[in-house]
FIMAR-804754 format. One record per residue: x, y, z of N, C-alpha, C in turn; residue in three letters. Coordinates in steps of 0.02 Angstrom, whole numbers, plus 50000, padded with zeros to 5 digits. Each point is the difference from the previous one (the first is absolute). Layout:
# residues N
XYZXYZXYZALA...
END
This chain:
# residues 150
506374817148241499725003850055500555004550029UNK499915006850002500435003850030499875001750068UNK500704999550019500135002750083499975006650040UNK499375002850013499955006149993499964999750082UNK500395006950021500205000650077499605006250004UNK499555001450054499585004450027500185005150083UNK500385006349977499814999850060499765007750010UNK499895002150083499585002250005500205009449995UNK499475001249982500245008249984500145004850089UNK500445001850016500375005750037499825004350020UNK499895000150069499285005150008500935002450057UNK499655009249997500185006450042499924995650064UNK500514999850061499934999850065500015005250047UNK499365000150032499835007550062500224998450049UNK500265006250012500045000650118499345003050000UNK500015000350059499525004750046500205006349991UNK500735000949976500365006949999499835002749929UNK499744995849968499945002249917499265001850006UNK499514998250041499185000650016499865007349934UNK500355004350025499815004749959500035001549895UNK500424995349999500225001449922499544992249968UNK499624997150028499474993349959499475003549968UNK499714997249972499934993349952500665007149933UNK500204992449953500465005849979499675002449930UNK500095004449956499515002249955499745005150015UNK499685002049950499485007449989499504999550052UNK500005005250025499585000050067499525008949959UNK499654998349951499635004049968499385000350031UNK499794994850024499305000550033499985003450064UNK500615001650022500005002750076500035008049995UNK500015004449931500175004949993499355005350043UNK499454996749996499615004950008499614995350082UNK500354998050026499764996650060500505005850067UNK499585002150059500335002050035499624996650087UNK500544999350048499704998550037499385003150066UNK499544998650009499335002350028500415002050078UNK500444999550037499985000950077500345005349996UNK499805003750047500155005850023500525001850001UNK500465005249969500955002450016500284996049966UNK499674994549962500464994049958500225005249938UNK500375000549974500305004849932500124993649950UNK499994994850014500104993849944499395000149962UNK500455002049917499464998549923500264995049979UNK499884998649954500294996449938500425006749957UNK500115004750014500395002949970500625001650032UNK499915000350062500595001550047500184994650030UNK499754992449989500204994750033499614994449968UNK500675000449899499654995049966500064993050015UNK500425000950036500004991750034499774996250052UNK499555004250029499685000050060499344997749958UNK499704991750063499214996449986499655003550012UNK499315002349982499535002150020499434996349994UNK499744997250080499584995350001499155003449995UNK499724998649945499235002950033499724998050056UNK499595006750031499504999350039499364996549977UNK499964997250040499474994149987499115002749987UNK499774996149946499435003349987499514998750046UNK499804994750053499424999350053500095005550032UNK499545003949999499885007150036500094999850093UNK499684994650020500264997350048500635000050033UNK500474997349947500614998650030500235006749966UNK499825004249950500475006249976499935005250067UNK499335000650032499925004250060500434998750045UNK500334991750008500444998150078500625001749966UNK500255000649922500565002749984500105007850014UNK499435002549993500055008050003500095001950092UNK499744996750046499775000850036501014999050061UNK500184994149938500874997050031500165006149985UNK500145002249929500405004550005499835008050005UNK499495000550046499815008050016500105003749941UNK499384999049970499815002249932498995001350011UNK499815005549969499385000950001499614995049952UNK499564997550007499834994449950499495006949937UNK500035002549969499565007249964500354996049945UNK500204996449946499824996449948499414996549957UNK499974999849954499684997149979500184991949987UNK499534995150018500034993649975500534997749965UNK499715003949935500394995949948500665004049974UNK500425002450046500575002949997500614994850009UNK500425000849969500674995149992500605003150048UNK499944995150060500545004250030500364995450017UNK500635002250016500714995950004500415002550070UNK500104993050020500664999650044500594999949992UNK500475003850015500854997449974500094993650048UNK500484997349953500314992350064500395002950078UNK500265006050033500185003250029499464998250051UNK499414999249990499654998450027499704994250044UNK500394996349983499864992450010500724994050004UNK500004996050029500574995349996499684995149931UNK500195002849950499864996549917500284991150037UNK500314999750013500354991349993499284997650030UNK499785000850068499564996950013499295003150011UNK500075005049962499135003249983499844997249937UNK500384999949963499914997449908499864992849989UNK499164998450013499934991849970500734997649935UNK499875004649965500714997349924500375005149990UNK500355000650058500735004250016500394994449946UNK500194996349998500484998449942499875000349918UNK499454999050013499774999749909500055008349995UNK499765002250040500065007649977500805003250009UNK500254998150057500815000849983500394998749961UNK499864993449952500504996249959499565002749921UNK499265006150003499945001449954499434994549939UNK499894996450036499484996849969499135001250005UNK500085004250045499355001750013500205008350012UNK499615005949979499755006850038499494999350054UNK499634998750002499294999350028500134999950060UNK500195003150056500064997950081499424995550041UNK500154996350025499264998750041500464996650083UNK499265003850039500325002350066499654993650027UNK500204998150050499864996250055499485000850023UNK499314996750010499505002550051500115004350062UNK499655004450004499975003350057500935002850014UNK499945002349933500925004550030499845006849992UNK500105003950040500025005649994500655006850011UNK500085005449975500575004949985500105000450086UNK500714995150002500245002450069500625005450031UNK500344999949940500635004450015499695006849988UNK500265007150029499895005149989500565006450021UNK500714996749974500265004650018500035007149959UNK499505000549958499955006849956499685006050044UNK499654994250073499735008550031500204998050073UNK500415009049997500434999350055499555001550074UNK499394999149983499685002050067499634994450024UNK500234993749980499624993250034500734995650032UNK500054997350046500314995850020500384995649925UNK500534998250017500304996749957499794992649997UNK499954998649942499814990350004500364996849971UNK500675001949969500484997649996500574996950055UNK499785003050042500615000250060500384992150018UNK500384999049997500174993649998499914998150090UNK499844993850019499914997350057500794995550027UNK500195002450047500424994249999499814991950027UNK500794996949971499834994450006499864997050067UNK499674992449995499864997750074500534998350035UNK500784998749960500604999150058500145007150023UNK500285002949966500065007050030499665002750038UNK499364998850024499535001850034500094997750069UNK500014991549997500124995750043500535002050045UNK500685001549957500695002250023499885007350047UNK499725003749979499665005450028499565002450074UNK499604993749980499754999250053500314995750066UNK500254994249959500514997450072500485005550038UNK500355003849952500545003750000499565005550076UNK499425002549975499775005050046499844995850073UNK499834994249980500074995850064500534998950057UNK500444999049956500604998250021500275007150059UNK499975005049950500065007250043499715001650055UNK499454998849992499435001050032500324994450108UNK500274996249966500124994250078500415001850036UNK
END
């Protein structure tokens, strides 16, 4: 009986800072995908490494997508349209953000009820990126104006 030692195959490790260069491989299917929101300039040709999540086929929920990102809904049904990840916080919009990061899966699938929240491609809506500060700094802030304030 031979002693045969198993171990496990070596998978690529991501940051958050690498978000853009996953799953690794031919990203051929993204060539002719561009994203549906308004001022977005992200294709698959100009940003082959960039996810593009479809818009969801319940007409229903494709109208509350069109409707987020101030877009005329004048499509047809059965049109294939795509989100870039730019769009969305992928870590926790993506039911299988890892299988699709580590490349075992293409197929995106979104979270119930998530919809395209970031929009910094158009410069004429409020920003929703904006970072909030934290609750100490806040705290510190506010005592601080207190403090002045006596």
């Amino acid at each position: 009986m031979d002693d045969h030692t198993y171990s496990a195959p070596e998978f690529n490790e991501f940051t958050t800072d690498e978000l853009s260069s996953y799953p690794e491989g031919s990203n051929e299917g993204n060539k002719r995908h561009w994203c549906f929101i308004p001022k977005c300039t992200n294709t698959g040709v100009n940003s082959p490494n960039k996810w593009f999540i479809p818009v969801p086929n319940d007409i229903k929920l494709k109208k509350l997508w069109f409707e987020k990102v101030r877009r005329p809904y004048n499509v047809s049904n059965t049109t294939k349209l795509y989100a870039c990840e730019d769009h969305f916080d992928v870590e926790n919009d993506i039911e299988n953000f890892l299988a699709v990061k580590m490349g075992f899966t293409r197929k995106i699938k979104l979270k119930p009820d998530v919809l395209p929240k970031f929009f910094n491609c158009q410069t004429d809506r409020a920003l929703t990126h904006t970072p909030k500060p934290r609750s100490l700094v806040e705290k510190k802030r506010k005592l601080e104006l207190i403090q002045s304030s006596i």
